[in-house]
N, C-alpha and C positions, 0 to 999 in steps of 0.2 A: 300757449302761443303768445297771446301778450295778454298785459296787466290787467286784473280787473276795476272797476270803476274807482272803488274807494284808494285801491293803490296809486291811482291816477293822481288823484288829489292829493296823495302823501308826500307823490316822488314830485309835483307842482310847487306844495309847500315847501318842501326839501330845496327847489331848486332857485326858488324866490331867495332863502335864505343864504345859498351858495353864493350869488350874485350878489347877495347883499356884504357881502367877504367882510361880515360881521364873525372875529376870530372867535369869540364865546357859538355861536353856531357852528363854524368849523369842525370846534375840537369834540362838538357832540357828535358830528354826523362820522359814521365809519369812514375810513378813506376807500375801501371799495367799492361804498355807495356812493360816493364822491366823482370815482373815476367811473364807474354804471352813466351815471344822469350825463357826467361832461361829455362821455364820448357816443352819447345818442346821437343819430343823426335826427333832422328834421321830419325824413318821411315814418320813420319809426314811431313817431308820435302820432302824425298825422294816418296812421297807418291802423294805431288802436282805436284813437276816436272814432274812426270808420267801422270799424269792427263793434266798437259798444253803442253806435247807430243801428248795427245791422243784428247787435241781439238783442236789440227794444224791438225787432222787426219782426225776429223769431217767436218771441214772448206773445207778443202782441196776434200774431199770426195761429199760434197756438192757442192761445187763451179764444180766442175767436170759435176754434173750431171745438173745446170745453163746453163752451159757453150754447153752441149747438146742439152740443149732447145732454147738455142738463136741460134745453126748454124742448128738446122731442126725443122723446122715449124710448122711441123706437130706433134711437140713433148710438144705442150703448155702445157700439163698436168701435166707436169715434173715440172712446179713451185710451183703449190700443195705439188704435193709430198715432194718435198724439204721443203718446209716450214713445213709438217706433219714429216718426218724423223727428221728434229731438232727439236721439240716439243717429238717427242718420245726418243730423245738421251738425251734431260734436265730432264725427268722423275726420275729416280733417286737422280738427284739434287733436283729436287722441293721433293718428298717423304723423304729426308733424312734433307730438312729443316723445313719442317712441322712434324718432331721425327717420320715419316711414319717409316722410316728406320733410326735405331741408332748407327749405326755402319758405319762409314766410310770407312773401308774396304770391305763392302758390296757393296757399292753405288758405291766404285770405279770399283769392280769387274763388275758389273751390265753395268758400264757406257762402261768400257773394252769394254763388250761381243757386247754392241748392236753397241759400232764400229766400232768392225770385223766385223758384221754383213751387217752395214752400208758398206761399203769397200769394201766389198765383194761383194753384191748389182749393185754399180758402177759400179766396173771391169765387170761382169757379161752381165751387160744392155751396158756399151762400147764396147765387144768384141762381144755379140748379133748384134750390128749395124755393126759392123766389123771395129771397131775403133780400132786405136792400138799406141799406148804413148811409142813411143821408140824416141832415140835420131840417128838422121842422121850425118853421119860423112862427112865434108865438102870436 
């Protein structure tokens, strides 16, 4: 669906140096990367950064409920689940690369919901055990 992080930073550099209509940069860069970066729009940008927001949110969401299962024991089933919760948060990605879904705005929307969903889930099953992620002052 869109770029991952470090491509982020490739096609930023890349497009620093387009702008800088330094012809030694030019003639390195393909012309169909060229014409890729120019004819981005705005929200297309603004649209991945959202998206690698939202899967620190995943990660993060996940790792939480890992992180569950290794300090109670009796929680083994929680590695399924994690590994079933990411497979059900990539579904939009995989439906929107196989044209399931042709609209990127869709896929992001889709991706959004299931990880509030996801997140909410967490917090949920953290504060069920009577966990609670606050910061203690020294």
């Amino acid at each position: 669906m869109f770029v991952g992080a470090m491509s982020m930073v490739n096609y930023l550099v890349i497009s620093t140096g387009i702008n800088a209509h330094n012809p030694k940069i030019l003639a390195a860069i393909p012309n169909s990367l060229v014409q890729s970066l120019t004819s981005n729009t705005g929200w297309l940008i603004s649209a991945a950064i959202i998206e690698r927001l939202f899967a620190l949110w995943i990660h993060l969401s996940l790792s939480v409920l890992v992180w569950i299962a290794v300090n109670h024991a009796a929680k083994f089933w929680l590695y399924p689940l994690a590994i079933c919760f990411h497979a059900a948060v990539d579904i939009p990605a995989a439906m929107h690369q196989t044209n399931l879904l042709a609209s990127p705005s869709v896929t992001l929307i889709l991706t959004i919901i299931l990880t509030i969903l996801l997140g909410w889930f967490v917090y949920w099953y953290a504060h069920k055990l009577g966990l609670h992620f606050t910061t203690q002052k020294a």
